[in-house]
C-alpha positions in Angstrom: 69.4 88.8 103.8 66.7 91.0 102.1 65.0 94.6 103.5 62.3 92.9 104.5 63.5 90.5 107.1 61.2 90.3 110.1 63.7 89.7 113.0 62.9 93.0 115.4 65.4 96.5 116.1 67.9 95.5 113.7 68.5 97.7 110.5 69.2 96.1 107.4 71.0 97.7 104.3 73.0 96.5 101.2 76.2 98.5 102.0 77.5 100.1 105.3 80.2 102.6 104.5 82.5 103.4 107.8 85.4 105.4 108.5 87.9 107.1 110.9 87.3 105.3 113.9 90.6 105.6 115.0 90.6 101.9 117.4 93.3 103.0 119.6 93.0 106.6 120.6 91.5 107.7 123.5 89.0 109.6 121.5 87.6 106.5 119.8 84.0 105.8 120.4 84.2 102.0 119.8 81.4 101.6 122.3 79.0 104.0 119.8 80.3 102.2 117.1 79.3 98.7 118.6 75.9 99.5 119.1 75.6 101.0 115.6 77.0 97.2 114.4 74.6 95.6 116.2 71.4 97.2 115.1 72.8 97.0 111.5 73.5 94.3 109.0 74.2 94.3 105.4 75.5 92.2 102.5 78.8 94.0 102.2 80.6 96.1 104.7 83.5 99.1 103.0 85.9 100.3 106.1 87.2 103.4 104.4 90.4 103.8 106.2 91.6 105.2 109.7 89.9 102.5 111.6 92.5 101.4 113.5 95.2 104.4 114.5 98.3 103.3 113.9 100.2 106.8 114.5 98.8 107.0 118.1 99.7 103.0 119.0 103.3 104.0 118.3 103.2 106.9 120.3 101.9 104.8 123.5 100.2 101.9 123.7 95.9 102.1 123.9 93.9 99.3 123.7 90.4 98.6 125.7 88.1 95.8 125.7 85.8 98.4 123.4 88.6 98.4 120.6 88.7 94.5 120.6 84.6 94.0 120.9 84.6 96.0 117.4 87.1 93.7 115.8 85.6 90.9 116.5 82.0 92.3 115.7 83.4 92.7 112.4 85.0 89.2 112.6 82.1 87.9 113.0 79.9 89.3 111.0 82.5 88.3 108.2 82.2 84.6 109.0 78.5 84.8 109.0 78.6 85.9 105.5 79.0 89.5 105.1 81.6 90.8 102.9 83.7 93.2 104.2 86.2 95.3 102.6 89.1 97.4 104.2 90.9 100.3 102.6 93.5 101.6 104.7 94.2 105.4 105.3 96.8 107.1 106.6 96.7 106.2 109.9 96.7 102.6 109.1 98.8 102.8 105.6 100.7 99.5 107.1 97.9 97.8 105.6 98.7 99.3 102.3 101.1 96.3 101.7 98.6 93.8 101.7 96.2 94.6 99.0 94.2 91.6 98.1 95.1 90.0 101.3 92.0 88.5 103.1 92.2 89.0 106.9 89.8 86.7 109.0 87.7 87.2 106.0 88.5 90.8 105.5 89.5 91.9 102.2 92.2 94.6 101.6 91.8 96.8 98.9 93.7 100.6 98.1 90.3 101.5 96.4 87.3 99.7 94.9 84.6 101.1 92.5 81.0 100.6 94.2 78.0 99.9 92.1 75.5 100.6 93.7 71.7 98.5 93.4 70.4 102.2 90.9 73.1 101.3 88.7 75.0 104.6 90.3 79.0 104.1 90.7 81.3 105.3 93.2 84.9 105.7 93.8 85.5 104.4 97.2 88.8 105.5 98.7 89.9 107.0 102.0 90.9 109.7 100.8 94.7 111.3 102.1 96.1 110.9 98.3 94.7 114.1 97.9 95.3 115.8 101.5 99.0 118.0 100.3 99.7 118.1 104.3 99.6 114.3 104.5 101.6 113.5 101.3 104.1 116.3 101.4 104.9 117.7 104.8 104.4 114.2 107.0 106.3 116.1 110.4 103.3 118.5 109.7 100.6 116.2 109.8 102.0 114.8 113.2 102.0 118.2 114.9 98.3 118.5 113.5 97.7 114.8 114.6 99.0 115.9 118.4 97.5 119.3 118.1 94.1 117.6 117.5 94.5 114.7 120.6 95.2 118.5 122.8 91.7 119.4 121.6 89.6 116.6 122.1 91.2 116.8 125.4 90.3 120.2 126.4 86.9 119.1 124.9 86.9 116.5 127.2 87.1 119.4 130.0 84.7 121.6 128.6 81.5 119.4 127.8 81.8 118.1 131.5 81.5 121.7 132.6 79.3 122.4 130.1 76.8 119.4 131.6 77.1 121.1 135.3 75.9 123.7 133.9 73.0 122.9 132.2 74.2 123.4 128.7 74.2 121.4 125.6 77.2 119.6 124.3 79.4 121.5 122.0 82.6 120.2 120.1 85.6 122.5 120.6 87.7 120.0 118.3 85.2 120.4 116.1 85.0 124.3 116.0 88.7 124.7 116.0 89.0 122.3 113.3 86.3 123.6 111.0 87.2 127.5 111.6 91.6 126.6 110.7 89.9 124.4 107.8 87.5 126.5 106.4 90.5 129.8 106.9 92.6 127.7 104.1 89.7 126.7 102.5 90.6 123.0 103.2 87.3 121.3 103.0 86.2 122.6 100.0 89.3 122.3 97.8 89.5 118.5 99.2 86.1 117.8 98.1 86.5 119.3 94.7 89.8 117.4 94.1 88.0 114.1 95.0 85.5 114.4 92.9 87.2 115.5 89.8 89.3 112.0 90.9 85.7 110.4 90.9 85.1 112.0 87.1 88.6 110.5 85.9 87.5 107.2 86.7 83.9 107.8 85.0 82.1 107.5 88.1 78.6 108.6 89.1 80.1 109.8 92.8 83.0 109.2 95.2 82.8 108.3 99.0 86.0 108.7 101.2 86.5 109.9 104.9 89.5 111.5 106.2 88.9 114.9 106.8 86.2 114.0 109.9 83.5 116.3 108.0 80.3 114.0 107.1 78.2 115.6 103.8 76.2 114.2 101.1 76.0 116.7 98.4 76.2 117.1 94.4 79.3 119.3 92.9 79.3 119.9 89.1 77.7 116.5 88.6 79.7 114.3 90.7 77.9 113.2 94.2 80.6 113.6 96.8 79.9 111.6 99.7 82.0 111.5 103.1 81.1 109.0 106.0 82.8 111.7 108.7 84.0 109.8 111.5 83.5 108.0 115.1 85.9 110.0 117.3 83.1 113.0 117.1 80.0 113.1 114.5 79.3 108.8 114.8 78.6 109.2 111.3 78.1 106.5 108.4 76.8 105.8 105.6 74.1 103.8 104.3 72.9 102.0 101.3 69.4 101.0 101.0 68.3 98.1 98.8 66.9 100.9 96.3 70.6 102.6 95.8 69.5 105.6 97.8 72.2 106.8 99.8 71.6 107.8 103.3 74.0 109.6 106.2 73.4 108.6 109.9 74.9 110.0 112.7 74.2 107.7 115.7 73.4 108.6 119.6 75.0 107.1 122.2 73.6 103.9 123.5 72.1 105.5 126.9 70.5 108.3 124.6 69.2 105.3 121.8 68.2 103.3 124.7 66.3 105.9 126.7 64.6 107.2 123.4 63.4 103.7 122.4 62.6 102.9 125.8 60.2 106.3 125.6 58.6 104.9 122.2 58.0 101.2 123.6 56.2 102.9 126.3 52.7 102.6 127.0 50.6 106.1 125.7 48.9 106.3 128.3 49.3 104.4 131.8 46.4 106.0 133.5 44.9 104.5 136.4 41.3 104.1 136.3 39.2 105.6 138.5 38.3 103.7 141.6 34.9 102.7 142.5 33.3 105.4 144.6 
């Protein structure tokens, strides 16, 4: 596999970087995040936690074709050589008693230090170590869990209306999310304490997930990366083959396909004149 492989509409990177895709809620994305696996490939694949949702699966049982076309994307890209690495989260800590345990070729690891091709390192890890909600007040993080699923619905609600009207899509979750967040200052203290985490183990950066809020950005020294998630943003990260770092947030596959459809197009399909 190299950057410069001809074969047409398909990406390729060193490192994909995924995370909170949450396989098995109803707010999953799957199909988004199968058309993002097929227009990428890379030499190693790092599933930073959440991607299957364990909490919900207990609640009641949710499974589509989507969810299983995404396993077995991954499946397969494992047996055709990619690596892929899986660090479990919170939502799928049952995984945490398997570390080092290969899964259809996946590898499970609690964290993993990333060097990338610039010589760069990162601390890769999901991130809910450092979330005090998660690690000390669990019945709290279930309410906020089930208070979340009652937004995405409502959100469900409102961006149809929203469509009928003419308007352009806009994330309830998301607001309500970002506006209790950013009241506690959530996000920033998360990112700070991840970073300094990054600095203890003499890394260059950190990249993690978790808290659904996709950024690349320097603090004191330490790049702080987080891949956001597929339930809302479609978010990931990249590596190129030159170390850079890059976060996409992908369309959904009518959107992609129209827009490429518009580029393939013809300029100009003008008739010419007739013959008088």
């Amino acid at each position: 596999m190299s950057a410069n492989d001809p074969t047409p509409n398909v990406c390729r990177v060193r490192t994909l970087f995924l995370s909170d895709v949450h396989l098995g809620s109803r707010a999953a994305k799957a199909d988004f995040l199968l058309d993002f696996l097929r227009c990428h490939e890379a030499e190693t694949i790092v599933l930073v936690g959440d991607i299957v949702d364990g909490w919900r699966l207990k609640r009641s049982w949710y499974w589509p074709q989507s969810c299983n076309d995404v396993v077995q994307k991954l499946l397969r890209k494992a047996r055709k050589g990619t690596r892929i690495i899986y660090i479990p989260g919170n939502h799928d800590e049952f995984l945490r008693d398997f570390p080092g345990v290969h899964f259809g070729g996946i590898e499970v690891a609690q964290q993993i230090i990333h060097e990338a091709a610039d010589g760069k390192r990162y601390l890769v890890l999901h991130g809910d170590e450092f979330d005090v909600v998660v690690r000390n007040a669990r019945l709290l993080a279930y309410l906020g869990d089930w208070a979340y699923d009652a937004a995405i619905a409502i959100n469900i609600v409102l961006a149809a209306a929203r469509r009928r009207l003419g308007m352009p899509y806009w994330s309830f979750s998301a607001w309500a999310k970002l506006r209790v967040k950013h009241a506690v200052n959530f996000i920033g203290a998360f990112q700070h304490v991840v970073a300094e985490e990054a600095r203890r183990h003499d890394a260059d950066g950190v990249i993690c997930g978790h808290i659904h809020h996709a950024v690349i950005e320097e603090l004191d020294g330490i790049r702080y990366i987080n891949t956001g998630d597929w339930v809302e943003s479609c978010t990931a990260v990249v590596e190129h083959f030159d170390g850079r770092m890059e976060l996409i947030s992908w369309p959904s596959p009518a959107a992609r396909s129209a827009v490429t459809a518009a580029v393939d197009a013809p300029a100009a399909q003008v008739r010419a004149p007739e013959a008088a």
